[in-house]
N, C-alpha and C positions, 0 to 999 in steps of 0.2 A: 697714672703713667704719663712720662713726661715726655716729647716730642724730640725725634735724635734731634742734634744740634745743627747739623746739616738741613733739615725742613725750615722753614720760615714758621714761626710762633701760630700763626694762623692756621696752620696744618695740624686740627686736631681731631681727637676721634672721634667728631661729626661729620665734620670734613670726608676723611678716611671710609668710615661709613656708607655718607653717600655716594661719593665714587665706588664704594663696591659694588651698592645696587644699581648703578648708572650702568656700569659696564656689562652686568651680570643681564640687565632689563635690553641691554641694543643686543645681545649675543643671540638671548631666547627670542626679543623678535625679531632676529635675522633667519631665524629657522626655520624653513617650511616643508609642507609634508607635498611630494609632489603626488599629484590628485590623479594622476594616468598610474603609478603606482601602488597606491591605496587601492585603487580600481583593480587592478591587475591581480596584485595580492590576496584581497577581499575577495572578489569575485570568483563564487562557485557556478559555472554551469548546467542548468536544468537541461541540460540536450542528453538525448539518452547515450550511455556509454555501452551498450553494445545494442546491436539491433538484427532481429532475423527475419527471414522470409521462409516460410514451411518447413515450421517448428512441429516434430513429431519427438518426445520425449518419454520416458517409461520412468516409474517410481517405481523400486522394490523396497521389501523388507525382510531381511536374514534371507536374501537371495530369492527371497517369489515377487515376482509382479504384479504388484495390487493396482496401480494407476497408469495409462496410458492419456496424454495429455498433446491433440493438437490444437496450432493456431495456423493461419496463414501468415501471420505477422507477431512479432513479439517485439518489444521495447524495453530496455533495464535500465533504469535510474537509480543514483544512488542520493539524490537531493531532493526535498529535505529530508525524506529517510529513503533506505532500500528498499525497491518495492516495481514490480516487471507489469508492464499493459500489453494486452491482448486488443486493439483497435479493432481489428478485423474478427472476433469473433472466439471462439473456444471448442472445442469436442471433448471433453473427458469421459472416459470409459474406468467406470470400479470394477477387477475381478476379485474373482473367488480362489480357491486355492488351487482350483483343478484349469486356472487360467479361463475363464467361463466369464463371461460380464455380468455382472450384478445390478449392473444401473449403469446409466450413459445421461450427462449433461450436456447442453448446449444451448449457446448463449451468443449476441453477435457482438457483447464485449466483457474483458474481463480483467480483473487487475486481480495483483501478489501480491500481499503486504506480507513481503520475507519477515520482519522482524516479529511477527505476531501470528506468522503461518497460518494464515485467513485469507481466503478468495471469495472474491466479489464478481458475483456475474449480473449483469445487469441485457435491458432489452432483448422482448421476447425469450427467457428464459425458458428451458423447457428438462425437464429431470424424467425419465421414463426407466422403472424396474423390470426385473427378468417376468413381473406377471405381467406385463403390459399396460400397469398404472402408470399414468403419465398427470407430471405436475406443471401446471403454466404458472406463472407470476412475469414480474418487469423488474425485480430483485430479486437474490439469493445471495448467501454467506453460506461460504463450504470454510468450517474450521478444521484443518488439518489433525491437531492436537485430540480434538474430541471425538474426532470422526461425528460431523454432526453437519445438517444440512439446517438452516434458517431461513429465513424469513419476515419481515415487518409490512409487507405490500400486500394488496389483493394476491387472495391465490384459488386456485380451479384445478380441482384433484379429481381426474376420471378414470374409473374404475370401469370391469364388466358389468355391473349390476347401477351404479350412480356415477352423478356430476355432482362432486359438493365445492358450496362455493364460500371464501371467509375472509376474513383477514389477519394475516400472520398465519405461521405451521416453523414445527419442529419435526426431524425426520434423522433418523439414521443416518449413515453414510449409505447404503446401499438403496436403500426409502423402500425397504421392505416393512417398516416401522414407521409412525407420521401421527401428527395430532395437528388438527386446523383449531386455531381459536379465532375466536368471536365467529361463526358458522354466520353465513347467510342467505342458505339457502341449499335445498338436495334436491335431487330430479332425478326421479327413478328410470331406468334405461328400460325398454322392452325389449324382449331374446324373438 
């Protein structure tokens, strides 16, 4: 291709060429991203987006009352997933169908992982059934889905007749059902 006539003979598509990439190289780096923007944009905040004080809440199912659920404080975060803190502690009461408790948890903290429907109660845990069996550990996993109580910590399960002591238990939701593994230890109670 031959150069209009109007160009000077030296204008050719080397020439042309590099002035494209000259012009095309000052434009892109004239560009810049401004950094209080990015920030702004980018930036999701970990602050909780709602927060309560003397949280008393009820869970039904096809209209009965299976869960009563207080805190003194409750936190809801939605980063980096959904999932609600209980700082101040927990109550959870499981009934029966005639509205009667079945079991009662409490815990002086406790977190939601809404997306997995698993609650974590940690420090000084205590799980106590309508016979009066009472479970200590410093963890527990209540999985909604299974209705299923957990465990991976020491735990000390007292009965009217024994203390057995172990580490890790599975349990019911209501912990009228429970298995301790790795046992270590039983101490028969005197009546």
């Amino acid at each position: 291709m031959k150069a209009p006539d109007f160009l000077p003979e030296f204008f050719n598509k080397r020439v042309v060429r590099f002035l494209f990439f000259l012009v095309l190289g000052v434009h892109f780096a004239s560009c810049k991203n401004d950094e209080e923007e990015i920030k702004r944009v980018t930036n999701v905040s970990k602050e909780p987006v709602e927060q309560i004080k003397g949280l008393e809440t009820l869970y039904s199912d096809s209209g009965i009352v299976r869960v009563r659920v207080r805190a003194p404080e409750l936190r809801k975060m939605v980063v980096p997933q959904p999932l609600t803190e209980m700082p101040g502690g927990i109550h959870i009461e499981f009934y029966d169908n005639q509205l009667k408790v079945e079991s009662e948890l409490k815990a002086k903290y406790a977190i939601h992982f809404e997306n997995e429907r698993k609650w974590e109660a940690r420090n000084d845990v205590i799980v106590v059934n309508k016979k009066g069996e009472r479970l200590n550990t410093e963890k527990l996993v209540w999985d909604e889905r299974n209705e299923l109580l957990t465990s991976d910590q020491h735990v000390k399960i007292t009965t009217s007749e024994e203390i057995i002591y172990g580490n890790g238990f599975e349990a019911n939701q209501d912990f009228s059902r429970y298995k301790i593994f790795n046992v270590k230890g039983r101490i028969t109670v005197k009546k």
